[in-house]
N, CA, C and O atoms as a CHARMM CRD file, in Angstrom:
* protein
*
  324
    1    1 UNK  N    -16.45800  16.72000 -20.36000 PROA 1      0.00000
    2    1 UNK  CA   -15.54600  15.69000 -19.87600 PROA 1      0.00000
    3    1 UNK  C    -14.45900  16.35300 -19.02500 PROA 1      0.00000
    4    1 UNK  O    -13.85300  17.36600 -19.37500 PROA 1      0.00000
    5    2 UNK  N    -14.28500  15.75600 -17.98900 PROA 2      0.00000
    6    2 UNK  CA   -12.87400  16.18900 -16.55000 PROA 2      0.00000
    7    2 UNK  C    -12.00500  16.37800 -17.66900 PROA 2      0.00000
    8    2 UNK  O    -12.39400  15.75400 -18.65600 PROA 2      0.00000
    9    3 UNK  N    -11.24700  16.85400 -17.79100 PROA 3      0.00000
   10    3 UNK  CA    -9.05300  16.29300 -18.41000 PROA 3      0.00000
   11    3 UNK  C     -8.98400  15.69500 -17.11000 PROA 3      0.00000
   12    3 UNK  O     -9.60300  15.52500 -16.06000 PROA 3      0.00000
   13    4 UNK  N     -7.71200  15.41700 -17.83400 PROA 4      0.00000
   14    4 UNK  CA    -6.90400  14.20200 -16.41200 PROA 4      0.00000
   15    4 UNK  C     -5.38500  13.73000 -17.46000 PROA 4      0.00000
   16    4 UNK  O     -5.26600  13.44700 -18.65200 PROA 4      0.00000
   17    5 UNK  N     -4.71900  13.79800 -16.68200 PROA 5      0.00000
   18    5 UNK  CA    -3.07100  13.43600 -16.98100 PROA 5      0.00000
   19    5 UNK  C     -2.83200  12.18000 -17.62300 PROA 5      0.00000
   20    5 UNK  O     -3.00700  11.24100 -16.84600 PROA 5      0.00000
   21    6 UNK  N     -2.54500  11.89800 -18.59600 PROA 6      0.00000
   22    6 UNK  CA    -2.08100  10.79000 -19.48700 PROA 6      0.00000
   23    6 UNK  C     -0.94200  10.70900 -19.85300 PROA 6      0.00000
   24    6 UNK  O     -0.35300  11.70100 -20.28300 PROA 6      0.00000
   25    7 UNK  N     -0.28500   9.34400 -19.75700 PROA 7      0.00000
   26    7 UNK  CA     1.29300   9.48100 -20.34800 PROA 7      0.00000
   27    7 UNK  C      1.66500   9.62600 -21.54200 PROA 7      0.00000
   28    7 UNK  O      0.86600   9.10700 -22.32100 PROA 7      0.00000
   29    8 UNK  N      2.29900   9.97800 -21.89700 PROA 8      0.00000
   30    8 UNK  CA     2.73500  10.93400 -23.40500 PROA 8      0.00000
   31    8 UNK  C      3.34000   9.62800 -24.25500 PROA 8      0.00000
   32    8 UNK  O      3.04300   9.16800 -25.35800 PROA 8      0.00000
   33    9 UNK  N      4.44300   9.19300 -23.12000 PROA 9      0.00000
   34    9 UNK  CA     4.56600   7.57500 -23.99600 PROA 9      0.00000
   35    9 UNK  C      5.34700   6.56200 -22.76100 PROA 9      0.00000
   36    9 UNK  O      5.31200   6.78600 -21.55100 PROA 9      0.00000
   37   10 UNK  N      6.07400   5.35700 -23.47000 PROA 10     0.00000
   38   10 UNK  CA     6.21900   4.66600 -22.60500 PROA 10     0.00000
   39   10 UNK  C      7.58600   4.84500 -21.56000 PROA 10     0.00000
   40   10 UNK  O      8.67700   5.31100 -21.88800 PROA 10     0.00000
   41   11 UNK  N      7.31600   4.50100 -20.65500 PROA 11     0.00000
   42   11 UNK  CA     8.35800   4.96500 -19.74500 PROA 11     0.00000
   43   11 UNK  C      8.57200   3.80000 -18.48100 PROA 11     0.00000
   44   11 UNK  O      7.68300   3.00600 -18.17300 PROA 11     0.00000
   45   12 UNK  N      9.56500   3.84000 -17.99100 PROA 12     0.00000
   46   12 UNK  CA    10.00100   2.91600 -16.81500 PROA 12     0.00000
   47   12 UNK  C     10.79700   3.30700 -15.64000 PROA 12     0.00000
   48   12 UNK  O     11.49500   4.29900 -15.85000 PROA 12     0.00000
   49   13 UNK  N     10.86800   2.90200 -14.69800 PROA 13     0.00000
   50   13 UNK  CA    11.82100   3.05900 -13.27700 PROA 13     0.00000
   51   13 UNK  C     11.95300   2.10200 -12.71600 PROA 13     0.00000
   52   13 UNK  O     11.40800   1.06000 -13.08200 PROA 13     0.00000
   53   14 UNK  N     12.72200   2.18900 -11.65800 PROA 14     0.00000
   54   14 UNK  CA    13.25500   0.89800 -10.84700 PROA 14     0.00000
   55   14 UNK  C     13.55900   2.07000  -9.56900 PROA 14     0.00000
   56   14 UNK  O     13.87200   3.26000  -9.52800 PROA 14     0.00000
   57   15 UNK  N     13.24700   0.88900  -8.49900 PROA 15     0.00000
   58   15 UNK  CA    13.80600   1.66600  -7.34300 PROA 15     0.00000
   59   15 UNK  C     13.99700   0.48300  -6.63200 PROA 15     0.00000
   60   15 UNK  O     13.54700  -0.61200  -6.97000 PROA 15     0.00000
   61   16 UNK  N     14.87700   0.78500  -5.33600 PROA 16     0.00000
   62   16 UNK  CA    14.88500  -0.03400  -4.12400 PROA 16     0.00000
   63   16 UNK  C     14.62400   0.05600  -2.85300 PROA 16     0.00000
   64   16 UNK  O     15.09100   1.10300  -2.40500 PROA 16     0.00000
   65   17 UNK  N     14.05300  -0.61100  -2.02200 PROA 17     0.00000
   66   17 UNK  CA    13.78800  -0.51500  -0.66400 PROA 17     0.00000
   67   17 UNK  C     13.73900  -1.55300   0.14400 PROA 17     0.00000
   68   17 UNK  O     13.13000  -2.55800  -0.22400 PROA 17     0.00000
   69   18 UNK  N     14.38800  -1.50500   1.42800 PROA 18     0.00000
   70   18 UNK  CA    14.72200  -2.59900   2.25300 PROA 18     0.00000
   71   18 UNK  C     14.82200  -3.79500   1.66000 PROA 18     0.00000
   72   18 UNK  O     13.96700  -4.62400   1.97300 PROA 18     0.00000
   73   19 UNK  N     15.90900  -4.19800   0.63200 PROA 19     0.00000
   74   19 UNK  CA    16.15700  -5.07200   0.12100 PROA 19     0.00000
   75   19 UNK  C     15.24300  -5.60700  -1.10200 PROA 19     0.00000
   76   19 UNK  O     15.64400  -6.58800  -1.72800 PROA 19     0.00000
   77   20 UNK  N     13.95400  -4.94800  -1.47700 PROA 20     0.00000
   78   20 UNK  CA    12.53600  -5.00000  -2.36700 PROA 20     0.00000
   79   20 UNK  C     12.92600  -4.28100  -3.44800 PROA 20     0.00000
   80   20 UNK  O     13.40200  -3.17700  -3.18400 PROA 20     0.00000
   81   21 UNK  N     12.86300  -4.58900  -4.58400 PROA 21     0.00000
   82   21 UNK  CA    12.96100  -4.62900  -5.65100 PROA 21     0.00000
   83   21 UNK  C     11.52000  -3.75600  -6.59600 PROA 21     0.00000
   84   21 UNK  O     10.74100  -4.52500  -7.15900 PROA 21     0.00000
   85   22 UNK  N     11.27800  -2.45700  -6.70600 PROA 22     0.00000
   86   22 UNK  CA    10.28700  -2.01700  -7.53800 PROA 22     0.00000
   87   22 UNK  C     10.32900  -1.79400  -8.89800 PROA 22     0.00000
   88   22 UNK  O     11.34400  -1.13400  -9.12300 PROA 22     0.00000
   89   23 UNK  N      9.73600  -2.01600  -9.89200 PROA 23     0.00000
   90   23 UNK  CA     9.69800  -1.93100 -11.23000 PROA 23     0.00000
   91   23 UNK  C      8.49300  -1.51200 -11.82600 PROA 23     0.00000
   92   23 UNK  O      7.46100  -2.18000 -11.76200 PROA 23     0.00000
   93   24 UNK  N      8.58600  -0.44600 -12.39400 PROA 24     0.00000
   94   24 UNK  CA     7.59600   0.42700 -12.82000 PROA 24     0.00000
   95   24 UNK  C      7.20100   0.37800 -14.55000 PROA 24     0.00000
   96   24 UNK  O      8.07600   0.71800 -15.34500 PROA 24     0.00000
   97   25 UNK  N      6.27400   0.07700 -14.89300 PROA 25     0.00000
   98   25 UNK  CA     6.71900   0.51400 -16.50600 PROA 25     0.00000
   99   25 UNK  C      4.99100   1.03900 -16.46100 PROA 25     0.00000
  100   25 UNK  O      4.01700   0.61800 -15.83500 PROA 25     0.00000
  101   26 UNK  N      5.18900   2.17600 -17.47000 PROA 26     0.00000
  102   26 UNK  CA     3.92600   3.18900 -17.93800 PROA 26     0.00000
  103   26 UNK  C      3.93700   2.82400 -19.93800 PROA 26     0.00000
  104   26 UNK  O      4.94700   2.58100 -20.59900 PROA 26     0.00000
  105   27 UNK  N      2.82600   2.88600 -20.34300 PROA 27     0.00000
  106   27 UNK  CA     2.38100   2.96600 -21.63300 PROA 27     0.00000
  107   27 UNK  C      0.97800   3.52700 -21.61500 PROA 27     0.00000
  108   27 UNK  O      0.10600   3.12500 -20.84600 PROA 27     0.00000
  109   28 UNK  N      0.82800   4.42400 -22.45900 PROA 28     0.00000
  110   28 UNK  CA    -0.16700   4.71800 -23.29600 PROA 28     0.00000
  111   28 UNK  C     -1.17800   4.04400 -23.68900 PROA 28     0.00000
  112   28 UNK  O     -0.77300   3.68100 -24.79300 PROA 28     0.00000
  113   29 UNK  N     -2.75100   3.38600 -23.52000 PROA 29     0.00000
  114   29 UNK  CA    -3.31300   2.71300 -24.26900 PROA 29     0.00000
  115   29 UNK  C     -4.50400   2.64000 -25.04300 PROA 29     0.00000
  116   29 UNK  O     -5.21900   2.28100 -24.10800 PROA 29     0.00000
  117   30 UNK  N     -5.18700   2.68800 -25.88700 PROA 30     0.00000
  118   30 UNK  CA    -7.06000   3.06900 -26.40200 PROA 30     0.00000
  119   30 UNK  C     -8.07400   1.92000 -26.44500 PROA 30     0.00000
  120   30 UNK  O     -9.17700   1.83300 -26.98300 PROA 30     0.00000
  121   31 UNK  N     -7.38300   1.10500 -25.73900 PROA 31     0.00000
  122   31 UNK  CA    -8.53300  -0.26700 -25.32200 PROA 31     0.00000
  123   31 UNK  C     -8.52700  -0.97500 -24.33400 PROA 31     0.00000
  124   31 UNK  O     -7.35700  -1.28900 -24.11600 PROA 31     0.00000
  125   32 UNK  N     -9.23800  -1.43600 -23.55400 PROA 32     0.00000
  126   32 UNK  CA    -8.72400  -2.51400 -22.18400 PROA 32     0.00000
  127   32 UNK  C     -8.07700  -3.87900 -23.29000 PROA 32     0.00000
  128   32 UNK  O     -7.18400  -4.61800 -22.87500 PROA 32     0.00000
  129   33 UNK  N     -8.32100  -3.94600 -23.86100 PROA 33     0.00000
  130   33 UNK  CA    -7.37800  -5.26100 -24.52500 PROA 33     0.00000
  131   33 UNK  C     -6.36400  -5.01000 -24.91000 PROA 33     0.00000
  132   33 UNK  O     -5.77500  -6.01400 -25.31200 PROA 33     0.00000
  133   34 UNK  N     -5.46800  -3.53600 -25.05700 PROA 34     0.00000
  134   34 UNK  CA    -4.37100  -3.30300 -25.41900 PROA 34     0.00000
  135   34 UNK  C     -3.83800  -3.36200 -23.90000 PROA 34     0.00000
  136   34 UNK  O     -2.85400  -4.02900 -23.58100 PROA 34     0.00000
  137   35 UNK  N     -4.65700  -2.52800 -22.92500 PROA 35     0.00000
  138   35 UNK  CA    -3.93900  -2.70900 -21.61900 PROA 35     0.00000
  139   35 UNK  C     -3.96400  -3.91700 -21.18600 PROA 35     0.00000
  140   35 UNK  O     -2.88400  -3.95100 -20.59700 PROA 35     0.00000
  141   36 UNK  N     -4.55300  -5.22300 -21.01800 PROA 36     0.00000
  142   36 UNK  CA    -4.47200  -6.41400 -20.70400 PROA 36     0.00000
  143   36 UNK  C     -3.70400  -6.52100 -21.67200 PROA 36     0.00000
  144   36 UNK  O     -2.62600  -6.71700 -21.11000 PROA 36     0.00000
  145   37 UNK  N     -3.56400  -6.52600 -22.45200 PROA 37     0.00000
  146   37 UNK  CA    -1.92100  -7.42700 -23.81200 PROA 37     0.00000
  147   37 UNK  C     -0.64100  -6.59100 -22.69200 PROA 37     0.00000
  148   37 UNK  O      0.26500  -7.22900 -22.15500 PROA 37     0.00000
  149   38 UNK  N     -0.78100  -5.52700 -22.57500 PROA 38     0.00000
  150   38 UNK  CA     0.55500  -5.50900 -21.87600 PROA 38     0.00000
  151   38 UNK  C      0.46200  -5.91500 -20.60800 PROA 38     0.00000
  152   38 UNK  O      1.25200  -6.85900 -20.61900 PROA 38     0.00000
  153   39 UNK  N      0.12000  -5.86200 -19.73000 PROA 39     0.00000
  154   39 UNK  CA     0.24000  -6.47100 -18.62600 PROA 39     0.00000
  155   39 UNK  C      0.44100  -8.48500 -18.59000 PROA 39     0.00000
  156   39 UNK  O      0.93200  -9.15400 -17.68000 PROA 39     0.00000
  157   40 UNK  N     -0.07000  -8.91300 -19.75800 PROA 40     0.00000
  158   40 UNK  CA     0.66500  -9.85400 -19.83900 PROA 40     0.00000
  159   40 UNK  C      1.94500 -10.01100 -20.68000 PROA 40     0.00000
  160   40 UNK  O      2.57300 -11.05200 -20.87200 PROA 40     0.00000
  161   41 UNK  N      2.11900  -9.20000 -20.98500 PROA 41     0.00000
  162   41 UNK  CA     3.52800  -9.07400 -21.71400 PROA 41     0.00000
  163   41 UNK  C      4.46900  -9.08600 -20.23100 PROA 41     0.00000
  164   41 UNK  O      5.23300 -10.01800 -19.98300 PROA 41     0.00000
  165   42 UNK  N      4.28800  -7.93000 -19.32200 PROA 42     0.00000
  166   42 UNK  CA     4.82500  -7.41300 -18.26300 PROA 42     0.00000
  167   42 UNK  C      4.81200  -8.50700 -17.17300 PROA 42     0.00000
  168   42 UNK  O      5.65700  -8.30800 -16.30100 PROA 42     0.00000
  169   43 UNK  N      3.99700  -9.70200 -17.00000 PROA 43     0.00000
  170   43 UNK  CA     3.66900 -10.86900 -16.43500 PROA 43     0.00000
  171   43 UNK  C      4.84200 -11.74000 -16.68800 PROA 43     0.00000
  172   43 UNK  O      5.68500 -12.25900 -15.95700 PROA 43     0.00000
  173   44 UNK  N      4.52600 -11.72400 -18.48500 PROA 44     0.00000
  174   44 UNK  CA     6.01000 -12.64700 -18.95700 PROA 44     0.00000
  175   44 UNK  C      7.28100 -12.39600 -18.31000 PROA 44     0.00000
  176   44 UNK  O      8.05800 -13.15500 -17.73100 PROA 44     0.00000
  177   45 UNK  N      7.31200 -11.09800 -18.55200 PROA 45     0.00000
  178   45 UNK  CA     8.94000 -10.28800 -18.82400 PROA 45     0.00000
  179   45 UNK  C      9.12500 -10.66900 -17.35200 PROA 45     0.00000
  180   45 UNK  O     10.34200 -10.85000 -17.34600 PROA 45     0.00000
  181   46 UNK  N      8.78500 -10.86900 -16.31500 PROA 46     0.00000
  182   46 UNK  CA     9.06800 -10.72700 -14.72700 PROA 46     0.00000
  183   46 UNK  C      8.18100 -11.52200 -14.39500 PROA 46     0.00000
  184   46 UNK  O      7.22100 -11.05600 -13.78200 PROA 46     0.00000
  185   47 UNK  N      8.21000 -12.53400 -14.60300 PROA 47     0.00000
  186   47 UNK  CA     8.05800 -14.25400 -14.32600 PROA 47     0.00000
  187   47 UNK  C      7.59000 -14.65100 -13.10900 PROA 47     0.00000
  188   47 UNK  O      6.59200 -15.15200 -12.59100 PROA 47     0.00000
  189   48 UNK  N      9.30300 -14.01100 -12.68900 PROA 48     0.00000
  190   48 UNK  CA     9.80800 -14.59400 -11.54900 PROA 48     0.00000
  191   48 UNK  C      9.36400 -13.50700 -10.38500 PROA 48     0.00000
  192   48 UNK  O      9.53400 -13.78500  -9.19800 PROA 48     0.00000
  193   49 UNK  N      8.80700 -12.30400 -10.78300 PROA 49     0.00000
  194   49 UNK  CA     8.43700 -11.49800  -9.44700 PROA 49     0.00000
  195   49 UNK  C      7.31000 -12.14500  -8.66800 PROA 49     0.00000
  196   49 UNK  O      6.56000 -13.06300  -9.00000 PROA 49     0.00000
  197   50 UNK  N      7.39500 -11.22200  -7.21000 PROA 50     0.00000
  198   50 UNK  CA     6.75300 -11.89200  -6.21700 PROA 50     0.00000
  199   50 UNK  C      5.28900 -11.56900  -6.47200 PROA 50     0.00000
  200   50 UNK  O      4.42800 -12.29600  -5.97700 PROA 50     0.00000
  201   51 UNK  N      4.96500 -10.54000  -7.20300 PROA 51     0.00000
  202   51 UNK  CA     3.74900  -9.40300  -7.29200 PROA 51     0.00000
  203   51 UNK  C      4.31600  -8.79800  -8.20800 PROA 51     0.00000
  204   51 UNK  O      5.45500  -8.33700  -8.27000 PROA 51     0.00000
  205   52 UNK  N      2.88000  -8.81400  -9.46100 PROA 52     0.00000
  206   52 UNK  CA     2.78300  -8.02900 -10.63900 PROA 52     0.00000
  207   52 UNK  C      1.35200  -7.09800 -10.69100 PROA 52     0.00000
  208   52 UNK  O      0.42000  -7.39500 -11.43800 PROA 52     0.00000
  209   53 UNK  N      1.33400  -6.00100  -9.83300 PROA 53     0.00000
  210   53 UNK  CA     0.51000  -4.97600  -9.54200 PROA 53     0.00000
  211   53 UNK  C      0.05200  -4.35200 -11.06000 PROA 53     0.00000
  212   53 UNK  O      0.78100  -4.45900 -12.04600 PROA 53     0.00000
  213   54 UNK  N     -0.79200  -3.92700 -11.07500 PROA 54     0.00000
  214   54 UNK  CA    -1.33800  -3.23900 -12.36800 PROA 54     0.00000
  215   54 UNK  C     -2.34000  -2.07100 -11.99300 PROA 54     0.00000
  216   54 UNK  O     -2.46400  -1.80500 -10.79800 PROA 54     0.00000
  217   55 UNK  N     -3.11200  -1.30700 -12.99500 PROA 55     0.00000
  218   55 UNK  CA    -3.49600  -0.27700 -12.65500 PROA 55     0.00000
  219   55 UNK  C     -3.57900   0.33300 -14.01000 PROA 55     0.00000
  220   55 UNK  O     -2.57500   0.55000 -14.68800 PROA 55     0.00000
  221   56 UNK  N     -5.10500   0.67600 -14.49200 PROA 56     0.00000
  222   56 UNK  CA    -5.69100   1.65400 -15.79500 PROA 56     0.00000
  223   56 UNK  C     -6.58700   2.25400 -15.40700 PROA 56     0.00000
  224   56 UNK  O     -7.35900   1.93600 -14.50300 PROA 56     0.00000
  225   57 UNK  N     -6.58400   3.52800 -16.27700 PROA 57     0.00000
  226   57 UNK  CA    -7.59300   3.74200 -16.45300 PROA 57     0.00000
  227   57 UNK  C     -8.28700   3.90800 -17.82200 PROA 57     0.00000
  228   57 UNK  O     -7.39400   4.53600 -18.39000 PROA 57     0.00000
  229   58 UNK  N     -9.28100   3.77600 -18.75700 PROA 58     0.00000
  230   58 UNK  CA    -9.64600   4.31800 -20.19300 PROA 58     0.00000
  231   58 UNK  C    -11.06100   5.31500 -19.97800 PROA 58     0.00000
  232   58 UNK  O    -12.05500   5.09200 -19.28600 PROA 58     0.00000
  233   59 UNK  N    -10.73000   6.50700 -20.86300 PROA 59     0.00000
  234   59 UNK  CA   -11.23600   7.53700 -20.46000 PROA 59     0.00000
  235   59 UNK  C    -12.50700   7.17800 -21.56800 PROA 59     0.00000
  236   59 UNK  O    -13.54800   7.83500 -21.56900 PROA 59     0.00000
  237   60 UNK  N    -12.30400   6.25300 -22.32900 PROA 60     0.00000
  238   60 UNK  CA   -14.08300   5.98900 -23.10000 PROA 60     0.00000
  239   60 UNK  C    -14.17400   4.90200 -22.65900 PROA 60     0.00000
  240   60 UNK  O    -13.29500   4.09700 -22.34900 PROA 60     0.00000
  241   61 UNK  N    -15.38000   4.83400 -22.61200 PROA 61     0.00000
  242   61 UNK  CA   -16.17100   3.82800 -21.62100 PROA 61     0.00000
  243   61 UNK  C    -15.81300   4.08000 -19.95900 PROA 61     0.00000
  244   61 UNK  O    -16.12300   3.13800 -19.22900 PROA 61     0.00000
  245   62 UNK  N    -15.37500   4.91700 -19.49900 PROA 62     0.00000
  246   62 UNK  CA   -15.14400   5.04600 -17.95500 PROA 62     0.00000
  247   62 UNK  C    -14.60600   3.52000 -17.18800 PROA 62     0.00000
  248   62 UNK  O    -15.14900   3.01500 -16.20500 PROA 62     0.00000
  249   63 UNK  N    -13.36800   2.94600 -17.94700 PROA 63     0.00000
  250   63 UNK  CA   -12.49700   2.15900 -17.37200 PROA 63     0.00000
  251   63 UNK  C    -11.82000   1.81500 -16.31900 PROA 63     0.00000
  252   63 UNK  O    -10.62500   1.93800 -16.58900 PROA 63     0.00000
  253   64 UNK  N    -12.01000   1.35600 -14.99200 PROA 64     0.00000
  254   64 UNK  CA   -11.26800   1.75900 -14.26100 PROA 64     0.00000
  255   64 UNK  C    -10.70100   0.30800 -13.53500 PROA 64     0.00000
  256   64 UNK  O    -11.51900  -0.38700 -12.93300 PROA 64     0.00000
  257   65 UNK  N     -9.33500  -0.09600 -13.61500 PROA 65     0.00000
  258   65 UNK  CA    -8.61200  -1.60200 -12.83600 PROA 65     0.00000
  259   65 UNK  C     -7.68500  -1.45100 -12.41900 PROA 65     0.00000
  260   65 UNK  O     -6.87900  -0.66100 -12.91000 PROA 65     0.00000
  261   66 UNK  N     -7.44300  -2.16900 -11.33000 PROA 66     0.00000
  262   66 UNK  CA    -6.89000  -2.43600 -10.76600 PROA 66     0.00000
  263   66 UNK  C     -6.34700  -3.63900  -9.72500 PROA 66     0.00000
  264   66 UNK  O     -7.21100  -4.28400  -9.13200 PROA 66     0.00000
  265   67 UNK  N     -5.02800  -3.93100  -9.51000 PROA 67     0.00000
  266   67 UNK  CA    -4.65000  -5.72400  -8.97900 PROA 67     0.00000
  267   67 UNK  C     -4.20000  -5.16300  -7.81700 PROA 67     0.00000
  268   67 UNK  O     -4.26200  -3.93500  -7.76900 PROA 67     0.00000
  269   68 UNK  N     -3.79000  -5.70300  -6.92700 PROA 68     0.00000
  270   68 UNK  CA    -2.89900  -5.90900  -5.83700 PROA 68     0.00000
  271   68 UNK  C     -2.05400  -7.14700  -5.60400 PROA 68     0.00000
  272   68 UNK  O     -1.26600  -7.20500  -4.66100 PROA 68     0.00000
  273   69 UNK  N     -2.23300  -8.18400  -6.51100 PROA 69     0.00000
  274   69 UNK  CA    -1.42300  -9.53400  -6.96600 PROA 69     0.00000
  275   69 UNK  C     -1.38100  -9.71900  -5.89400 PROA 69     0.00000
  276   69 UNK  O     -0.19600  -9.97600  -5.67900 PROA 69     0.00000
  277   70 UNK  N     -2.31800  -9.80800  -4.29900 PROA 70     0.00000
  278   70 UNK  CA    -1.75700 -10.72900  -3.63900 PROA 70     0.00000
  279   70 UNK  C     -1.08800  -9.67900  -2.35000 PROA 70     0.00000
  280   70 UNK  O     -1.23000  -9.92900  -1.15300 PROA 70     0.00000
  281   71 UNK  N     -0.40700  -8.57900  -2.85100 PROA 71     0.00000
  282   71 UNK  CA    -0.40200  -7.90100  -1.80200 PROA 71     0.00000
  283   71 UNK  C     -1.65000  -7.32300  -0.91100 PROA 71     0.00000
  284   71 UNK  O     -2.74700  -7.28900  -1.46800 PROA 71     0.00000
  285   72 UNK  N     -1.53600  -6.83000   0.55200 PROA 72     0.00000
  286   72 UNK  CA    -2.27900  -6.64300   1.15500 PROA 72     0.00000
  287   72 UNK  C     -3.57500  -5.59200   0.50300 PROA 72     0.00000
  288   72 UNK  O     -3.08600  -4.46500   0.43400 PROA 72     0.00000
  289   73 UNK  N     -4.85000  -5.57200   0.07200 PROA 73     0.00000
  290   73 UNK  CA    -5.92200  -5.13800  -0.15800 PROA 73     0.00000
  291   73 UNK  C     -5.90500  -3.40800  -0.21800 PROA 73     0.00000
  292   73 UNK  O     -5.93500  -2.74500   0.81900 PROA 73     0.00000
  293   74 UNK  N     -5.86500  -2.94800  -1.23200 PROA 74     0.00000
  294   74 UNK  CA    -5.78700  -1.47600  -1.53300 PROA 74     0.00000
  295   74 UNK  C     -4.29600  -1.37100  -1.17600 PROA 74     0.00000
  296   74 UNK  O     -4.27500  -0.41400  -0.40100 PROA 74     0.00000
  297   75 UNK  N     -3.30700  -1.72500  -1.28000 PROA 75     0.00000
  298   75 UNK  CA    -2.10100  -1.45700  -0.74700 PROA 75     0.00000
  299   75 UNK  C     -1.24000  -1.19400  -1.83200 PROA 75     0.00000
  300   75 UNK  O     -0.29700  -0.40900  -1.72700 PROA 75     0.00000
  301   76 UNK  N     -1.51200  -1.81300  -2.88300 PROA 76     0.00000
  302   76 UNK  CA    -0.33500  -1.09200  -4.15900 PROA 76     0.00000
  303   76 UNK  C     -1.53400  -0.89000  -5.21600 PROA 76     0.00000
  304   76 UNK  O     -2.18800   0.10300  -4.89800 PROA 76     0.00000
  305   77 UNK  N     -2.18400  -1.72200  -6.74100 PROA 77     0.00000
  306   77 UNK  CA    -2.42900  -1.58000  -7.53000 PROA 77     0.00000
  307   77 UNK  C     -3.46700   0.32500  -7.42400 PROA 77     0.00000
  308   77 UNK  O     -3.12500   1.40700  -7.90000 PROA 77     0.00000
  309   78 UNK  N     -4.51700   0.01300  -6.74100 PROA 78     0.00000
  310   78 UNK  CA    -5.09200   1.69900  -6.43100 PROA 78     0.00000
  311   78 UNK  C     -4.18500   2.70200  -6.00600 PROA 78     0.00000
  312   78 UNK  O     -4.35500   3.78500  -6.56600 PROA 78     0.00000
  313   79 UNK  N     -3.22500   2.64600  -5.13500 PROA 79     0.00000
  314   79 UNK  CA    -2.27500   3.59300  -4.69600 PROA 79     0.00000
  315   79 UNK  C     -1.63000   3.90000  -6.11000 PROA 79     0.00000
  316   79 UNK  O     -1.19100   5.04400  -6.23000 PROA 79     0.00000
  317   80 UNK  N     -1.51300   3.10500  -7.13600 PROA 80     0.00000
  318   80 UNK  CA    -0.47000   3.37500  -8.52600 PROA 80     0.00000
  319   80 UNK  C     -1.45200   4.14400  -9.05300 PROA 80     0.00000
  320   80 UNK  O     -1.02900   5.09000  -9.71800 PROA 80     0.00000
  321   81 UNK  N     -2.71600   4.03500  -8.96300 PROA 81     0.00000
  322   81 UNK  CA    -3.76500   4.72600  -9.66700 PROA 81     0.00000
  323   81 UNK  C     -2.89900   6.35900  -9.53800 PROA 81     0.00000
  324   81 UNK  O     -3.41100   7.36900 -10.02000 PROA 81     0.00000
């Protein structure tokens, strides 16, 4: 099996650009149903955003998703990859 970089635990950022608003949050997960539970958690929590981008991977079963909510096609959710 490759290694490959995993987050240790959960973590967040915020940044700004030309008036755009980014919000980042990372977690840890061992199922696509734990990663879909948060991403609708993260759906809830920010309602009101314009675009809720997402992005996993799970290293059993060779998992791999990703959204672009709408933004332009390969333009955020794969780039977060």
């Amino acid at each position: 099996m490759t290694p490959y970089r995993t987050a240790a635990g959960y973590g967040e950022a915020e940044y700004e650009d030309k008036r755009s608003r980014f919000i980042g949050h990372i977690k840890p997960v061992t199922s696509e149903n734990e990663a879909k539970a948060f991403i609708d958690e993260m759906r809830r929590t920010y309602a009101d955003a314009t675009h809720n981008v997402f992005a996993y991977v799970l290293r059993d079963g060779n998992i791999l998703r990703w959204s672009d909510d709408g933004e332009p096609g390969g333009t955020s959710g794969q780039p977060t990859l």
